[in-house]
N, C-alpha and C positions, 0 to 999 in steps of 0.2 A: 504494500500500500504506500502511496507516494504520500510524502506529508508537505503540506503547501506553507511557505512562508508568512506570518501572518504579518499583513498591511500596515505600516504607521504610515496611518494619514495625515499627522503633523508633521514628520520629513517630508512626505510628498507634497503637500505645500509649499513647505519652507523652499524646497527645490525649485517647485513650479513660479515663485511668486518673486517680486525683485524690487527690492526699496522697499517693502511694506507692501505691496497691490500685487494682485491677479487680475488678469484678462478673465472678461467672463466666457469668452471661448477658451482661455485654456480651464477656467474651474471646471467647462463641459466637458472638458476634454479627459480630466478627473477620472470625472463621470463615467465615462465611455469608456474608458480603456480599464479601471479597475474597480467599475458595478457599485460605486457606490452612488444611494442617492442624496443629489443635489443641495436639500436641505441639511443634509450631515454636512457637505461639504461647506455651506454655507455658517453652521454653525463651528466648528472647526477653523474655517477663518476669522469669523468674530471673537473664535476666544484667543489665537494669535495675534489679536489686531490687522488681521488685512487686509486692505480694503481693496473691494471689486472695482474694475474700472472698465470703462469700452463697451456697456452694455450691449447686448447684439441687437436689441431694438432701440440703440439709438438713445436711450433716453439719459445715461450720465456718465460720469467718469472721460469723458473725452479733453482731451488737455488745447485741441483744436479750436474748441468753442463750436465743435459740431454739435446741431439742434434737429430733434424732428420737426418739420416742417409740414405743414398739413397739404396734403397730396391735391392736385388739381382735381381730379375725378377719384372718384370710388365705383367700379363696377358693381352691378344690382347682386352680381352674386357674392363679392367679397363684404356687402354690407350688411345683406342678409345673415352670413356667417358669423360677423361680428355682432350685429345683434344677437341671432340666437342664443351664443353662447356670454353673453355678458352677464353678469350677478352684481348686487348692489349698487344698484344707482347709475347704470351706464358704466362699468368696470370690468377690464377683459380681465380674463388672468391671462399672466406670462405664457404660459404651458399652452394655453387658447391659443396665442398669437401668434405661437411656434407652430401650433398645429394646423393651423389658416393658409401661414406661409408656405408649409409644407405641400397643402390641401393644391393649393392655386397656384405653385411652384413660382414663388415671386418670395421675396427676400424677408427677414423679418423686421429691418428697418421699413419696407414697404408697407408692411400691414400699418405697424404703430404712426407712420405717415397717415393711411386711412383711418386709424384711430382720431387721429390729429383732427382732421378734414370732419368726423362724425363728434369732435367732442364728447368722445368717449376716453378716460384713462384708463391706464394697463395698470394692474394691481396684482398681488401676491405674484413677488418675484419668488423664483425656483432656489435660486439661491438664499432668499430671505433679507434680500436687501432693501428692501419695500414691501410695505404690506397692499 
């Protein structure tokens, strides 16, 4: 029986992460490659202090002064979707917008741009960076 290494997901961090901050593509990336979920991951960097940056919708950590912008058009079916699945008050969740993007094969800055445009916020980040 092969016996598997077990995981410190605080090295892996600490690895992944440079000055104090993670890309939130690489915390996904975490994710992906060694099955943990996100919210661990998310809480694991809150107790190292580290903070997310580069959101992949766009919405903080850019050092650029990059802003979502509210999208010229919104297609009847990308607005549909976003209604649908929104809860409290006009509020996607993160996982939503990833799933949208995924849905419509357009980017997930795209959607939260559509969010922008329908005045609707993204809420419960994956990572736990925003409720």
């Amino acid at each position: 029986m092969e016996t598997q290494e077990k995981l410190d997901l605080q090295q892996l961090i600490l690895e992944h992460s440079k000055e104090g901050t993670i890309t939130c593509a690489n915390a996904f990336r975490l994710v992906r490659e060694y099955g943990f979920f996100p919210d661990i991951i998310g809480i694991a960097l809150n107790n190292n202090k580290i903070k997310i940056k580069e959101c992949q919708l766009g919405l903080f950590g850019y050092t650029d002064g990059k802003k979502v912008k509210p999208a010229e058009t919104v297609s009847e079916e990308a607005e549909n979707k976003i209604y649908f699945l929104c809860e409290d008050d006009d509020r996607l969740p993160c996982m939503a917008a990833w799933n949208i993007a995924n849905e419509l094969k357009v980017s997930k800055l795209e959607v939260a741009c559509y969010c922008e445009k329908l005045n609707v916020k993204i809420s419960k980040c994956q990572l736990g960076a925003f409720k």
